[in-house]
C-alpha positions as CSV (number, residue, x, y, z in Angstrom):
1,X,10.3,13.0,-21.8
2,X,13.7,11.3,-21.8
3,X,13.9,8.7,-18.8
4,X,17.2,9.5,-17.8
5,X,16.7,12.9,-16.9
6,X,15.9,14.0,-13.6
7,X,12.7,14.8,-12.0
8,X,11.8,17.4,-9.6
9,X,14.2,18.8,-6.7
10,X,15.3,15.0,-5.4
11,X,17.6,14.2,-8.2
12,X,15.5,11.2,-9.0
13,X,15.0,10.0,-12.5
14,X,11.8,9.9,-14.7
15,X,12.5,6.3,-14.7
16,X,13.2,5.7,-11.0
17,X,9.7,7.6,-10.2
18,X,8.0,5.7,-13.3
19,X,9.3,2.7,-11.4
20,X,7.8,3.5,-7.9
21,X,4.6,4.2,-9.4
22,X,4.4,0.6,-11.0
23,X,5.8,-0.9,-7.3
24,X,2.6,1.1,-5.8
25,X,0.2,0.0,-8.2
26,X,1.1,-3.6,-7.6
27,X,1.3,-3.6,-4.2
28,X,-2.5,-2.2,-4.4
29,X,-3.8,-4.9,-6.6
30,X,-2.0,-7.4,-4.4
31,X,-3.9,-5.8,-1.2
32,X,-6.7,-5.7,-3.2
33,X,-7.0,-9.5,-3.7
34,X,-5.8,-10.2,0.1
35,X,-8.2,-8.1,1.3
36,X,-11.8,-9.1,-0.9
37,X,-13.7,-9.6,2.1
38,X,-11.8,-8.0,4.8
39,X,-14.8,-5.4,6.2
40,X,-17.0,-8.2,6.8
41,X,-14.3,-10.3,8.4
42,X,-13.0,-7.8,10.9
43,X,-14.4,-7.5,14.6
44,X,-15.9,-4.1,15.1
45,X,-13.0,-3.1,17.4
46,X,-10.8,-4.1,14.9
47,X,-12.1,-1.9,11.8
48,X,-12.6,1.3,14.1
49,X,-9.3,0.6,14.8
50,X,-8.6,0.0,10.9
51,X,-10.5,3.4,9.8
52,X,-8.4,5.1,12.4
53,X,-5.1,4.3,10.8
54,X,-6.5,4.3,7.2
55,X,-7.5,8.4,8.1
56,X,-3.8,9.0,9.9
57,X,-1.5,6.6,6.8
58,X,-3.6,6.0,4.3
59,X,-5.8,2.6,2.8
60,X,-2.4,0.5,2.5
61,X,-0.8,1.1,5.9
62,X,-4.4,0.3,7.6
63,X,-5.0,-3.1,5.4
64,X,-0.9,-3.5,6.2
65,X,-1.7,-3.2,9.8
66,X,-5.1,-5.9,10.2
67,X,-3.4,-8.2,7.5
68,X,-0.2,-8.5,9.9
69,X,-2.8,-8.6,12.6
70,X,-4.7,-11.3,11.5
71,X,-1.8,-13.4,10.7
72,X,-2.0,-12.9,7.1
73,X,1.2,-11.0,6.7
74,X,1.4,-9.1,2.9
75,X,4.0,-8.9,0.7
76,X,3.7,-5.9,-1.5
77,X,7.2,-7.4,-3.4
78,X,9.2,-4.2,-2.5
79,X,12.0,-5.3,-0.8
């Protein structure tokens, strides 16, 4: 497939969306290290709190949230 040419409805490129998917993955691994041992770290209030947004945004936005939180702000390097 020719990574120039548009993909789906949006008018975005194979590239641009090839792109994205790289920015994700990276900003996973980085969350990933940051947040080894964050279960056993967090208060109990804290991880209901944590499973709550992880079920509404998802597994980055909730480790986003405690991170920020906790003091430990992450960078996922999309700016």
């Amino acid at each position: 497939m020719d990574a120039a040419s548009p993909y789906g409805s949006s008018g975005q490129t194979v590239q641009s969306y090839m792109d994205q998917i790289t920015q994700q993955r990276a900003a996973f691994e980085q969350l990933g290290q940051q947040t080894e041992n964050l279960y056993e770290q967090m208060p109990q209030d804290d991880l209901i709190s944590f499973f709550d947004r992880t079920k509404l945004n998802g597994e980055l936005a909730g480790s986003q949230w405690y991170l920020n939180k906790s003091g430990q702000p992450f960078d996922s390097g999309q700016n």
